[in-house]
mmCIF file of the C-alpha atoms, coordinates in Angstrom:
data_MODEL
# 
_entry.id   MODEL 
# 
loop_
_atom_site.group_PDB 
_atom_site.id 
_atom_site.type_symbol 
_atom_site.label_atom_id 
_atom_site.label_alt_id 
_atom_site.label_comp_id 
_atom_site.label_asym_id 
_atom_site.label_entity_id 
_atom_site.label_seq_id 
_atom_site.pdbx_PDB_ins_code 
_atom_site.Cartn_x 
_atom_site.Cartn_y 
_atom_site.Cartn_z 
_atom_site.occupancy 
_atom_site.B_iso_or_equiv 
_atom_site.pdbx_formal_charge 
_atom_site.auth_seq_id 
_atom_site.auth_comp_id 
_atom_site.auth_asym_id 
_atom_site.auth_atom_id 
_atom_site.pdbx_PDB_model_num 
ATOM 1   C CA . UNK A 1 1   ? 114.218 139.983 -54.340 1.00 0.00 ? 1   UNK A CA 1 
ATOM 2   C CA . UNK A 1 2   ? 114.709 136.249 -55.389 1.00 0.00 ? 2   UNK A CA 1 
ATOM 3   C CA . UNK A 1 3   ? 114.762 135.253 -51.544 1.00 0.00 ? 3   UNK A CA 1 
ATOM 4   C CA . UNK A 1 4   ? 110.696 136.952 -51.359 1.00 0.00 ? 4   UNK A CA 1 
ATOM 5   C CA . UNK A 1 5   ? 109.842 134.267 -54.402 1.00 0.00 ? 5   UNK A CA 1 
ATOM 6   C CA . UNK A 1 6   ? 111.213 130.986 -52.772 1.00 0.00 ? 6   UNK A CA 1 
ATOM 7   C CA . UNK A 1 7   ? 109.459 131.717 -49.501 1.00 0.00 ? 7   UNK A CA 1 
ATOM 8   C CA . UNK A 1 8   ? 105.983 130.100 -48.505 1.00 0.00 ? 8   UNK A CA 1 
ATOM 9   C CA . UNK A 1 9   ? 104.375 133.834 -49.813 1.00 0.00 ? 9   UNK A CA 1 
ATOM 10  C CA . UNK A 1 10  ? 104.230 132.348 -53.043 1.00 0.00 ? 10  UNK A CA 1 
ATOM 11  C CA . UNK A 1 11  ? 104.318 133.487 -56.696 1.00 0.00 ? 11  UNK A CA 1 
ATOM 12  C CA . UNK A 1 12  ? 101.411 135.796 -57.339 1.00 0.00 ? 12  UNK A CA 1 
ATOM 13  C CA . UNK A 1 13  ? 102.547 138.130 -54.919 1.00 0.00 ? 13  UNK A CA 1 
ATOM 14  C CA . UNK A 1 14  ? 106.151 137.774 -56.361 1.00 0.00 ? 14  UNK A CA 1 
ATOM 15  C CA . UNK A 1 15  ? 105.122 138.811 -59.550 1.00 0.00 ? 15  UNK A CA 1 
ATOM 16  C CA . UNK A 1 16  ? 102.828 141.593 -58.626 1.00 0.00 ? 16  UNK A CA 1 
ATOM 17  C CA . UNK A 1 17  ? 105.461 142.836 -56.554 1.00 0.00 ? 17  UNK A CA 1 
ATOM 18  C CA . UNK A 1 18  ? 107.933 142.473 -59.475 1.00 0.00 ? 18  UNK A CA 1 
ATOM 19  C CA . UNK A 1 19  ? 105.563 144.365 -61.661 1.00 0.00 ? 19  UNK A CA 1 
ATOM 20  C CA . UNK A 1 20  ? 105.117 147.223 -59.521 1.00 0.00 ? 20  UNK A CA 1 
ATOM 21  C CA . UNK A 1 21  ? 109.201 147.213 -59.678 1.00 0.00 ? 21  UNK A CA 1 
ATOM 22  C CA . UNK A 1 22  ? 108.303 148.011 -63.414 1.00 0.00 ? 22  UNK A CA 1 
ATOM 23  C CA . UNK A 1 23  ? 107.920 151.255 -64.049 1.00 0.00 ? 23  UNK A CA 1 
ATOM 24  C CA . UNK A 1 24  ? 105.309 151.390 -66.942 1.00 0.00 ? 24  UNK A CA 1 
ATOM 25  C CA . UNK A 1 25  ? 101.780 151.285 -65.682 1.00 0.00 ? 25  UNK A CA 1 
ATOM 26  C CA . UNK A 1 26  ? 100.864 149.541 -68.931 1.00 0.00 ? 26  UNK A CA 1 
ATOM 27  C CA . UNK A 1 27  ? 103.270 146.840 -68.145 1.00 0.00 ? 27  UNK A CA 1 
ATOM 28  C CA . UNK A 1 28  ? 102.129 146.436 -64.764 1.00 0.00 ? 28  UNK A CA 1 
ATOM 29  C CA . UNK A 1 29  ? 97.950  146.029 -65.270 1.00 0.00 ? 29  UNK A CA 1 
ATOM 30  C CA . UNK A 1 30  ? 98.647  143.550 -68.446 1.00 0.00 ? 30  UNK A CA 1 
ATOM 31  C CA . UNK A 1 31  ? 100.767 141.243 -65.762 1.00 0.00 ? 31  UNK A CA 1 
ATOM 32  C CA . UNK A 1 32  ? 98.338  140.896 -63.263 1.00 0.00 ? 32  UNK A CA 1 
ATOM 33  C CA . UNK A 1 33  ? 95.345  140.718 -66.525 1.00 0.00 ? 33  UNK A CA 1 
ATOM 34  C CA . UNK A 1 34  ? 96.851  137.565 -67.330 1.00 0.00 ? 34  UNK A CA 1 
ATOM 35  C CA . UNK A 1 35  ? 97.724  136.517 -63.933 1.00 0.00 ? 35  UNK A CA 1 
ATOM 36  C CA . UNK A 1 36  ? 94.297  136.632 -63.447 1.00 0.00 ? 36  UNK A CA 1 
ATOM 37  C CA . UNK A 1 37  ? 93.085  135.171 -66.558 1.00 0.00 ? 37  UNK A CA 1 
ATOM 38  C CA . UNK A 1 38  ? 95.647  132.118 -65.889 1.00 0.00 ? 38  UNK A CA 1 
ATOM 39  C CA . UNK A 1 39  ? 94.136  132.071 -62.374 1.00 0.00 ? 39  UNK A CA 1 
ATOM 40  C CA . UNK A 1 40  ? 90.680  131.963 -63.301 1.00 0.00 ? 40  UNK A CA 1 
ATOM 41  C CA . UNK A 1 41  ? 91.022  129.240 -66.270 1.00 0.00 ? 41  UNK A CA 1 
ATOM 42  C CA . UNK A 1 42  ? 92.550  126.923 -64.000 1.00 0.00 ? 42  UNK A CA 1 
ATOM 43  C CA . UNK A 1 43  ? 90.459  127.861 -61.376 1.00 0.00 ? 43  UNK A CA 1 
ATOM 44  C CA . UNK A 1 44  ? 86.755  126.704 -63.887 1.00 0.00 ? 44  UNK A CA 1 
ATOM 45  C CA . UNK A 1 45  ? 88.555  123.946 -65.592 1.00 0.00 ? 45  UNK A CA 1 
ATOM 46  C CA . UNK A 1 46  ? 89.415  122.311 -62.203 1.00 0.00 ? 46  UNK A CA 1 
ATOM 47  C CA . UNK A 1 47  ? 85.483  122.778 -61.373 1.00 0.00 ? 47  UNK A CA 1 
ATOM 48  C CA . UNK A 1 48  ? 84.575  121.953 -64.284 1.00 0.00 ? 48  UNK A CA 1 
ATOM 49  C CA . UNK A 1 49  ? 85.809  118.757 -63.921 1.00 0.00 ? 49  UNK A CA 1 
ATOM 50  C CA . UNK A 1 50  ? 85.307  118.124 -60.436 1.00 0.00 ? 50  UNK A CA 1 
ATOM 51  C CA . UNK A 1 51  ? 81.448  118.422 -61.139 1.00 0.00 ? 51  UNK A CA 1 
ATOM 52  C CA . UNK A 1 52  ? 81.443  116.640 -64.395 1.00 0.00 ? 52  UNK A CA 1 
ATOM 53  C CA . UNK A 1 53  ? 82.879  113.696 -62.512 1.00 0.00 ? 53  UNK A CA 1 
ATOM 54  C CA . UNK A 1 54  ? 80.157  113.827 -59.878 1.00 0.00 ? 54  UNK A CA 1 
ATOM 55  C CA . UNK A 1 55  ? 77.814  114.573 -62.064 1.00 0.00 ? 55  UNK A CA 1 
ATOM 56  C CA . UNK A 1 56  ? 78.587  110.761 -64.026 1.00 0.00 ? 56  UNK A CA 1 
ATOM 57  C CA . UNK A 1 57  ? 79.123  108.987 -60.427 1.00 0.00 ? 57  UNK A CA 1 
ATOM 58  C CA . UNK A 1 58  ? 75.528  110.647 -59.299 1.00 0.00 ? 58  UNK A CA 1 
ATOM 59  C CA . UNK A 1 59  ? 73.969  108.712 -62.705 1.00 0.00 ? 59  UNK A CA 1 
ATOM 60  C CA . UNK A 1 60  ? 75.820  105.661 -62.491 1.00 0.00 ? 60  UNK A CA 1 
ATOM 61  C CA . UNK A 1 61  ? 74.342  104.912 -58.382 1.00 0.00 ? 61  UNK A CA 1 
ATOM 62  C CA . UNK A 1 62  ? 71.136  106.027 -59.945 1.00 0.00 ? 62  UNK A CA 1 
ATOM 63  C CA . UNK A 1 63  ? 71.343  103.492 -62.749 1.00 0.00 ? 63  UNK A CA 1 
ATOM 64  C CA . UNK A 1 64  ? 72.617  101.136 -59.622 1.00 0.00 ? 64  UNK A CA 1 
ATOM 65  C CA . UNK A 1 65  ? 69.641  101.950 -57.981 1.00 0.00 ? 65  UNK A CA 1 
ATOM 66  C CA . UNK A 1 66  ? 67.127  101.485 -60.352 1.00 0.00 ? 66  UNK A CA 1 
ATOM 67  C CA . UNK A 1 67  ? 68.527  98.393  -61.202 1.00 0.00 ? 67  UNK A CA 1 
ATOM 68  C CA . UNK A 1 68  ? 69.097  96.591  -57.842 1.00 0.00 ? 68  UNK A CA 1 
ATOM 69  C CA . UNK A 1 69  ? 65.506  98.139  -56.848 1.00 0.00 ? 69  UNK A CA 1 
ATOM 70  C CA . UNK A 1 70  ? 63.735  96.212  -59.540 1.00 0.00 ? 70  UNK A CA 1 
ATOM 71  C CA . UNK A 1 71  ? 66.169  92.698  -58.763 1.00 0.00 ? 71  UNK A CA 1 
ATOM 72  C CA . UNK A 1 72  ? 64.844  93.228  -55.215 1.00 0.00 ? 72  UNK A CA 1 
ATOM 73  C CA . UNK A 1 73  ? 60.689  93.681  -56.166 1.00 0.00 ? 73  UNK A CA 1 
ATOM 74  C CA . UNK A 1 74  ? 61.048  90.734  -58.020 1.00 0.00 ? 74  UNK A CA 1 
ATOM 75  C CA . UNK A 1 75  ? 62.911  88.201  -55.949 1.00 0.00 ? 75  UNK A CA 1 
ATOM 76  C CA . UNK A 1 76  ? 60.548  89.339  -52.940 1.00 0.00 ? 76  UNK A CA 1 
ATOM 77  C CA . UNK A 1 77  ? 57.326  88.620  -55.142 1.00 0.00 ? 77  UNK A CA 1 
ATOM 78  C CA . UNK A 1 78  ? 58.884  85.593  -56.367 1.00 0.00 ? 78  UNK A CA 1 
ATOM 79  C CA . UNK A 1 79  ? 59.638  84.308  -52.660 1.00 0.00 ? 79  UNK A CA 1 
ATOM 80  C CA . UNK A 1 80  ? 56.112  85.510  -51.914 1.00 0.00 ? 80  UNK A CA 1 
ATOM 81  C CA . UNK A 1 81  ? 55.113  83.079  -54.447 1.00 0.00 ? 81  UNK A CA 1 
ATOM 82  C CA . UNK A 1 82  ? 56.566  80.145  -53.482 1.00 0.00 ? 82  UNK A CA 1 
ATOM 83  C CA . UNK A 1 83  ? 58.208  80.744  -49.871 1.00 0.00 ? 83  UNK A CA 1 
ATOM 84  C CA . UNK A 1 84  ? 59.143  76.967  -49.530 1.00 0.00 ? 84  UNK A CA 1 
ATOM 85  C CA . UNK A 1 85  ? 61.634  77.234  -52.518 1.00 0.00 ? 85  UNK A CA 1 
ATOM 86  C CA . UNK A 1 86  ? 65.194  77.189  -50.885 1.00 0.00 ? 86  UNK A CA 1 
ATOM 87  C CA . UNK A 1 87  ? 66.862  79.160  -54.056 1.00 0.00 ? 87  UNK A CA 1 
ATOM 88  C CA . UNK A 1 88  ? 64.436  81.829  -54.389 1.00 0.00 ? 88  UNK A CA 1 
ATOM 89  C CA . UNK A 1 89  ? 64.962  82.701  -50.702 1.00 0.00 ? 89  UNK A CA 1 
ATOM 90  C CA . UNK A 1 90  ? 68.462  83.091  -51.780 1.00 0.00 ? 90  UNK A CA 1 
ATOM 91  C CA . UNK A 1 91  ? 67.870  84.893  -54.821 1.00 0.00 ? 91  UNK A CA 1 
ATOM 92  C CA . UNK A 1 92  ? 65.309  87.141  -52.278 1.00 0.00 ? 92  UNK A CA 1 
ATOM 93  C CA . UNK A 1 93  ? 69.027  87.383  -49.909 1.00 0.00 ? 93  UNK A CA 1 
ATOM 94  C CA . UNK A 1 94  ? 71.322  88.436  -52.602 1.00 0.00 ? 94  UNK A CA 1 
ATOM 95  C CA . UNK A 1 95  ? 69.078  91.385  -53.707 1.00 0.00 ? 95  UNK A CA 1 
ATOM 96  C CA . UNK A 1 96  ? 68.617  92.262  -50.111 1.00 0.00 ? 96  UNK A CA 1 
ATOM 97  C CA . UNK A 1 97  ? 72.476  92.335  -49.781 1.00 0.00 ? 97  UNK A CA 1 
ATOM 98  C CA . UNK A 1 98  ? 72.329  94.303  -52.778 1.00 0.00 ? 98  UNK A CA 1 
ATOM 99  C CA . UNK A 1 99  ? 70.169  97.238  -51.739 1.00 0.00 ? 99  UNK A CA 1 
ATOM 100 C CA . UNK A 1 100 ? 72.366  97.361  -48.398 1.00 0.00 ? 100 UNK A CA 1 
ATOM 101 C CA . UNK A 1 101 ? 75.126  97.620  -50.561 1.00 0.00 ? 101 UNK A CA 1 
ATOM 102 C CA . UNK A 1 102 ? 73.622  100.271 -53.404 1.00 0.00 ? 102 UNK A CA 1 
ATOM 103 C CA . UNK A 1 103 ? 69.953  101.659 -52.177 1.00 0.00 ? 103 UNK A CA 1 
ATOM 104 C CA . UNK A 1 104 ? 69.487  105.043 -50.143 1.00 0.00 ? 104 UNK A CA 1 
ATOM 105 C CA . UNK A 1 105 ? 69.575  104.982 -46.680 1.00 0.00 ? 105 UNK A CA 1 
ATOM 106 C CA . UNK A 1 106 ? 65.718  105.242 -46.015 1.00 0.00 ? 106 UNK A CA 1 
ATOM 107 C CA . UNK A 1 107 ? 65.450  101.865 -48.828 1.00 0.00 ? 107 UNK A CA 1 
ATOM 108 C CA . UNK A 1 108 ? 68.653  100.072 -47.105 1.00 0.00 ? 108 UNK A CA 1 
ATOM 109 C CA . UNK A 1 109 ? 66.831  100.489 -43.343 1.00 0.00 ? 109 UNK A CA 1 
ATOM 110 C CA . UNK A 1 110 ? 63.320  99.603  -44.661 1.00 0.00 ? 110 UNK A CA 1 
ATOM 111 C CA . UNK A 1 111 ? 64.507  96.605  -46.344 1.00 0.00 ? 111 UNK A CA 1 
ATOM 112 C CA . UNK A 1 112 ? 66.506  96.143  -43.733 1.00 0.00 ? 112 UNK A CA 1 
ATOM 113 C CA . UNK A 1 113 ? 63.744  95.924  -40.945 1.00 0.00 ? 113 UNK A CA 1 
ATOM 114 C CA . UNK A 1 114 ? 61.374  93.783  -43.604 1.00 0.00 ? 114 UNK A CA 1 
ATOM 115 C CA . UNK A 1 115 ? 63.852  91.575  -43.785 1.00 0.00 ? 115 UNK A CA 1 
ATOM 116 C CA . UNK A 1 116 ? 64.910  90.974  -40.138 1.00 0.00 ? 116 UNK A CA 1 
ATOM 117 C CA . UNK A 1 117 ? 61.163  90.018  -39.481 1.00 0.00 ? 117 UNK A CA 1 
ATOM 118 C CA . UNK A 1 118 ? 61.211  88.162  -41.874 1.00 0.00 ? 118 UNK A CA 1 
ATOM 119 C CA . UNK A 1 119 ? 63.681  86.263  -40.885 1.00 0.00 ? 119 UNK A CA 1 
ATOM 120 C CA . UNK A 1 120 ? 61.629  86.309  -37.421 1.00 0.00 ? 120 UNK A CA 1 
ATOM 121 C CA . UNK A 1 121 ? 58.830  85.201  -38.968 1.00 0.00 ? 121 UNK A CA 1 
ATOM 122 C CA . UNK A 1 122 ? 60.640  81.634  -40.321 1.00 0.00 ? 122 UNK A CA 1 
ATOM 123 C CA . UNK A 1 123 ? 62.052  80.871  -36.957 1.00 0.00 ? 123 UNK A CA 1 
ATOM 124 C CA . UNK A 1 124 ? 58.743  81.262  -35.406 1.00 0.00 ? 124 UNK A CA 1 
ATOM 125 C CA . UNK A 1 125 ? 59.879  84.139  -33.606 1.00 0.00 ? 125 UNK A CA 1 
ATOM 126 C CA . UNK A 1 126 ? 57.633  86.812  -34.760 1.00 0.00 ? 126 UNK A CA 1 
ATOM 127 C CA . UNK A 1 127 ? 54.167  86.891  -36.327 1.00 0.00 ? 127 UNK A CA 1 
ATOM 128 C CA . UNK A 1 128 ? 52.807  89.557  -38.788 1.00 0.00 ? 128 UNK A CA 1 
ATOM 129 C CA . UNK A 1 129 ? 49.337  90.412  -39.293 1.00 0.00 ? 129 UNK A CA 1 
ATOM 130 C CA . UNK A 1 130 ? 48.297  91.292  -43.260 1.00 0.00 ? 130 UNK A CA 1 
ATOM 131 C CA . UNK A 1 131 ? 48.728  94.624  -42.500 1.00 0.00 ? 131 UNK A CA 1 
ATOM 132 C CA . UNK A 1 132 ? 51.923  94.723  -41.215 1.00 0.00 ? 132 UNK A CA 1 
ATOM 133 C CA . UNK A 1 133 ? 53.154  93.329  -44.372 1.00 0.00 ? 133 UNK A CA 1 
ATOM 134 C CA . UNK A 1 134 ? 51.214  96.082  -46.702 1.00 0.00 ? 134 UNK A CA 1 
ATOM 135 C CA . UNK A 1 135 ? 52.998  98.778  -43.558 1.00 0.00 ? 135 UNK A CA 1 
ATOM 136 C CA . UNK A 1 136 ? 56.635  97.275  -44.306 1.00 0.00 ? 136 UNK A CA 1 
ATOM 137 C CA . UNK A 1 137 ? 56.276  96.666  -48.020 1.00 0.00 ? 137 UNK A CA 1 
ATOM 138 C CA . UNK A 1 138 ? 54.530  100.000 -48.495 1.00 0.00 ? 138 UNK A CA 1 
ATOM 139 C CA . UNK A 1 139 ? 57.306  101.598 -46.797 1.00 0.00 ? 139 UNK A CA 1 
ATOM 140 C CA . UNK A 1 140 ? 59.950  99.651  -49.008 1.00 0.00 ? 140 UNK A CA 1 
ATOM 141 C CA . UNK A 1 141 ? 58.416  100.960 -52.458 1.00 0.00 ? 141 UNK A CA 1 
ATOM 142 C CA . UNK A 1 142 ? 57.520  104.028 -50.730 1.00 0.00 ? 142 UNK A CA 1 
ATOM 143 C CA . UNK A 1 143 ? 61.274  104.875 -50.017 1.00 0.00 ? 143 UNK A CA 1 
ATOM 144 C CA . UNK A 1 144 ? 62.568  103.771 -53.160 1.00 0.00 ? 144 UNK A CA 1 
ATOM 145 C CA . UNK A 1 145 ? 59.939  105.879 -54.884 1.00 0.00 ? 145 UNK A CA 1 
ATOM 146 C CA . UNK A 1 146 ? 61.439  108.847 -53.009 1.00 0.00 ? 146 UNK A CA 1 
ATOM 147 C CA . UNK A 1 147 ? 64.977  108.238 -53.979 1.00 0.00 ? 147 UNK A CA 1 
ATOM 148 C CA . UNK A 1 148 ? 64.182  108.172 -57.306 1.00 0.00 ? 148 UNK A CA 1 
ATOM 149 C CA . UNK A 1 149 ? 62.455  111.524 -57.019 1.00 0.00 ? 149 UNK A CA 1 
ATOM 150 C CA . UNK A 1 150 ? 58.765  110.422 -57.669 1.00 0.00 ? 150 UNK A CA 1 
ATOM 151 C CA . UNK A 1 151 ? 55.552  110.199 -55.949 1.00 0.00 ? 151 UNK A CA 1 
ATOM 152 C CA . UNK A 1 152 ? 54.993  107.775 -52.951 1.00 0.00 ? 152 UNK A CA 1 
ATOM 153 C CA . UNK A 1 153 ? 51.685  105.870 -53.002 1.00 0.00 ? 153 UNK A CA 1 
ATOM 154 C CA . UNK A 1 154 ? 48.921  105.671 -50.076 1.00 0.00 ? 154 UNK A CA 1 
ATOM 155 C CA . UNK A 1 155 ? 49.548  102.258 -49.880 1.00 0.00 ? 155 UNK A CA 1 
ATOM 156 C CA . UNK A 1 156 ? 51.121  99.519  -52.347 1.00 0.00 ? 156 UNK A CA 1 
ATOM 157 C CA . UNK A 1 157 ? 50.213  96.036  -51.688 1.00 0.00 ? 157 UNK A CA 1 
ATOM 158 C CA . UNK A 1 158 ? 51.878  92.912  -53.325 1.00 0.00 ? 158 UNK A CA 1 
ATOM 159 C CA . UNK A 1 159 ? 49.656  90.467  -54.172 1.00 0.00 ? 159 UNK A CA 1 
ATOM 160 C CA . UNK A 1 160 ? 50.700  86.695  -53.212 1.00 0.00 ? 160 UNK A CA 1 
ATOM 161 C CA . UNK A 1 161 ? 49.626  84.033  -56.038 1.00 0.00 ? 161 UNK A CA 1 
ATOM 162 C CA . UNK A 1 162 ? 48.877  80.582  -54.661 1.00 0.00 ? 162 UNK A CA 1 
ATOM 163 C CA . UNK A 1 163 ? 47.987  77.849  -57.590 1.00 0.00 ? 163 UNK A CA 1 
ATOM 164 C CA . UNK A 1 164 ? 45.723  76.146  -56.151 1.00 0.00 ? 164 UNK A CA 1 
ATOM 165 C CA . UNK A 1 165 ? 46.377  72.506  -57.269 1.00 0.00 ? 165 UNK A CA 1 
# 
């Protein structure tokens, strides 16, 4: 009988076949009531915590998100502002870095492919039109609007300031 509980059955069946050994029927359904009730606390606790812990990673990227989203909008209207100005450009990089690093996959790829022409655009590579720009940066907000689970505008448009001196 002890060889049947060492082997790779396991110890619920052990025990249920140990109670059926017993020869009160009494004795028998309380076993497997608290086998079961055993089972099944440890059974919701462990998925309890499982999704509690998702649950907090799930708000912290959000946070993340929200966060890095906002560094990037800014950095990009403050390069629009003065493209010339070496450290804004790499202000503009690092929050580019950052939504590769943090944003959802549609945000990473169109900041991404913004960023890339960009980049095209300063070596003389590449040249966008006015609407291009609206297409990539309406795409940008567009996808981080999604992410965050509200509604995407028809078109967003950031407006470049020139002082005029």
């Amino acid at each position: 009988m002890w060889e049947l509980a060492s082997n790779r059955v396991g110890w619920l069946p052990f025990l249920i076949f140990l109670s059926m050994n017993l020869g009160d029927i009494n004795i028998q359904v309380a076993l497997i009531a608290l086998l079961s009730a055993i089972i099944g606390a440890v059974v919701t606790a462990a998925a309890n915590y499982w999704f509690q812990k998702r649950s907090e990673s799930e708000k912290q990227i959000r946070e993340k998100q929200k966060e890095v989203y906002f560094r990037y909008l800014t950095a990009l209207q403050l390069f629009k502002n003065s493209p010339n100005n070496v450290q804004l450009f790499y202000e503009f990089q690092n929050a580019v870095n950052a939504i590769c690093l943090y944003g959802d996959n549609e945000t990473s790829l169109a900041v991404k492919d913004y960023f890339e022409a960009l980049v095209k655009v300063g070596n003389r590579e590449l040249t966008l039109q006015s609407c291009d720009y609206i297409n990539h940066e309406t795409k940008i907000i567009n996808a981080m609007r999604d992410s965050l689970g509200l509604k995407k505008f028809d078109k967003f448009i950031m407006v470049k300031f020139e002082n005029p001196q």
